[in-house]
C-alpha positions in Angstrom: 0.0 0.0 0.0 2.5 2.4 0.2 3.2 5.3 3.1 0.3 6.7 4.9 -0.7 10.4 3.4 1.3 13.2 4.8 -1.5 14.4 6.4 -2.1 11.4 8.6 -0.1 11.1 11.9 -0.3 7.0 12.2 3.4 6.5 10.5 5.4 8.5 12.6 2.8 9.6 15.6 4.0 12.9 16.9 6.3 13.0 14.2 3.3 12.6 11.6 1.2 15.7 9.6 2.9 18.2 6.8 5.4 19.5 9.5 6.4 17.9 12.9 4.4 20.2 15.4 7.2 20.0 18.1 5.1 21.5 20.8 3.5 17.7 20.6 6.8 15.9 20.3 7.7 14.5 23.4 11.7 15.0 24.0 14.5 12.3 23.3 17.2 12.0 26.4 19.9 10.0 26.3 20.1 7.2 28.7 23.0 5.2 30.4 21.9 1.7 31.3 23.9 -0.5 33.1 23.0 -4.4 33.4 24.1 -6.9 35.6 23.9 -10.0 32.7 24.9 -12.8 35.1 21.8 -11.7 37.5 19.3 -10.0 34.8 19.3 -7.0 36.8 19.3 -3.0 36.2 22.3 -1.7 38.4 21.6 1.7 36.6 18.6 3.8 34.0 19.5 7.7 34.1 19.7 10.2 31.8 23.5 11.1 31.4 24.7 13.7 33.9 25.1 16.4 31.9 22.6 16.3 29.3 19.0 16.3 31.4 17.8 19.5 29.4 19.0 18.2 25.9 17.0 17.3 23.3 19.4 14.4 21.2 18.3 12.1 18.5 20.1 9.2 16.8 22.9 8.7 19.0 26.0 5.6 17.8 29.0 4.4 19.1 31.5 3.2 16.8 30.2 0.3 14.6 33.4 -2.2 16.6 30.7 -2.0 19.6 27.8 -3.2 18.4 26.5 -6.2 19.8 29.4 -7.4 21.6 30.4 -8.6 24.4 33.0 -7.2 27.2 35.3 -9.9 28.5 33.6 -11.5 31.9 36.5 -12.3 34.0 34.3 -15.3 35.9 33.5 -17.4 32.0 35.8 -18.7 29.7 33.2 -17.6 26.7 32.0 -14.5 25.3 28.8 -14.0 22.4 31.2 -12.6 20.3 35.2 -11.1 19.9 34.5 -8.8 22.9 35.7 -4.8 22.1 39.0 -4.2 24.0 36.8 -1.6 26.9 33.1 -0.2 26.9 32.6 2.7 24.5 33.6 6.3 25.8 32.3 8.4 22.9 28.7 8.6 21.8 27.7 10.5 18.7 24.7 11.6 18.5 22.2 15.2 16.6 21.6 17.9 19.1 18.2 20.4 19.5 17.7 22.5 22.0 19.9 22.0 25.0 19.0 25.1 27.0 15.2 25.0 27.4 15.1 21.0 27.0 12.5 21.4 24.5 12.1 19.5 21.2 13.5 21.0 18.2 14.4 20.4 14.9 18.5 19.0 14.4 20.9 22.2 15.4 23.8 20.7 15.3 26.1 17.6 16.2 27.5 16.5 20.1 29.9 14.1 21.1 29.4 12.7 24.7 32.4 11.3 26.9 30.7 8.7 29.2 
């Protein structure tokens, strides 16, 4: 069938219409989750120190992170070639980071966490 009309806000929900109404758009944080995987437990959900009033949107590490695994020192096996230490930079678009409100992309951040 196609993509929904542009008039329609089903596709993208807030995002949806002829033009993102951002007053509706609920803002985008970036989180820092920490898991225990041997218990299945949260140690840690916050939104990174730092960045509680920005408005972020597709944030990456670099590609030699994804899906693997860090070395367990306690099991001889890992789900895949582990990265040599967790990821320090995150790259991500910036909006508004003094009002915390959601905007349209104004530019590029790199986070040290």
């Amino acid at each position: 069938p196609g993509w929904p009309p542009a008039n329609t806000t089903e596709f993208l929900g807030a995002w949806g219409g002829e033009a993102p109404d951002f007053s509706c758009i609920p803002p985008a944080r970036l989180w820092r989750t920490e898991l225990d995987l041997r218990t299945g437990t949260c140690i840690s959900h916050a939104v990174v120190k730092g960045l509680e009033n920005c408005c972020i949107e597709h944030p990456h590490v670099h590609p030699a992170y994804y899906s693997s695994a860090h070395p367990d020192p306690d099991s001889a096996t890992t789900l895949s070639p582990p990265a040599p230490s967790p990821p320090r930079l995150v790259h991500m678009s910036l909006g508004d980071c003094i009002r915390g409100c959601t905007s349209p992309p104004q530019g590029y951040l790199t986070v040290n966490v």
